[in-house]
N, C-alpha and C positions, 0 to 999 in steps of 0.2 A: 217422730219420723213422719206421721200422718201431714204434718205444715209441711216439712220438708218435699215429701213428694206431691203436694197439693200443689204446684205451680203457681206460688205465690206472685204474684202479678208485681207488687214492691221491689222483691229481687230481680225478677224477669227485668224489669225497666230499669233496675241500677247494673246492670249486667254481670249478676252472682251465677250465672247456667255456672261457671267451674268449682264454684261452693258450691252449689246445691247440690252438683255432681262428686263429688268428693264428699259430702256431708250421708249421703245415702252410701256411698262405697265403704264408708267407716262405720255406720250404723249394721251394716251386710256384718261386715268382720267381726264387729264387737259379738255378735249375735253369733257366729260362726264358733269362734272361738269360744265360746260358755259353752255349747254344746259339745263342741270337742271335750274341753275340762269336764263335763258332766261324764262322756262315756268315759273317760278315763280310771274315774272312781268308781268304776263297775268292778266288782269282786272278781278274781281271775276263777278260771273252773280249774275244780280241783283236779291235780293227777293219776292218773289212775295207775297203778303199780302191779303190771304183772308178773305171774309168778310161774317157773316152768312147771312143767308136772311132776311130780313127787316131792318140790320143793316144797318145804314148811312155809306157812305164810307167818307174815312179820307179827 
């Protein structure tokens, strides 16, 4: 990503600005998306079961 956003002067003058602009937009995403998939495998909290008064607990 670090080429990509470095204003490479090669693509500037073959006129990639819409690669390089879509090249970083995809790099965002991919990067986006891993962190999504990461919190998702976070263990859920457990529920808590309450109980009325006098009720025996489980």
């Amino acid at each position: 990503m670090e080429h990509i956003l470095s204003s490479c002067s090669t693509a500037l003058t073959q006129g990639r600005q819409r690669w390089r602009h879509d090249q970083v937009l995809q790099e965002m995403a991919d990067i986006l998306e891993r962190q999504r998939m990461q919190k998702r495998k976070q263990p859920q909290p457990k529920t808590i079961h309450f109980v009325k008064e006098g009720q025996p607990t489980p």
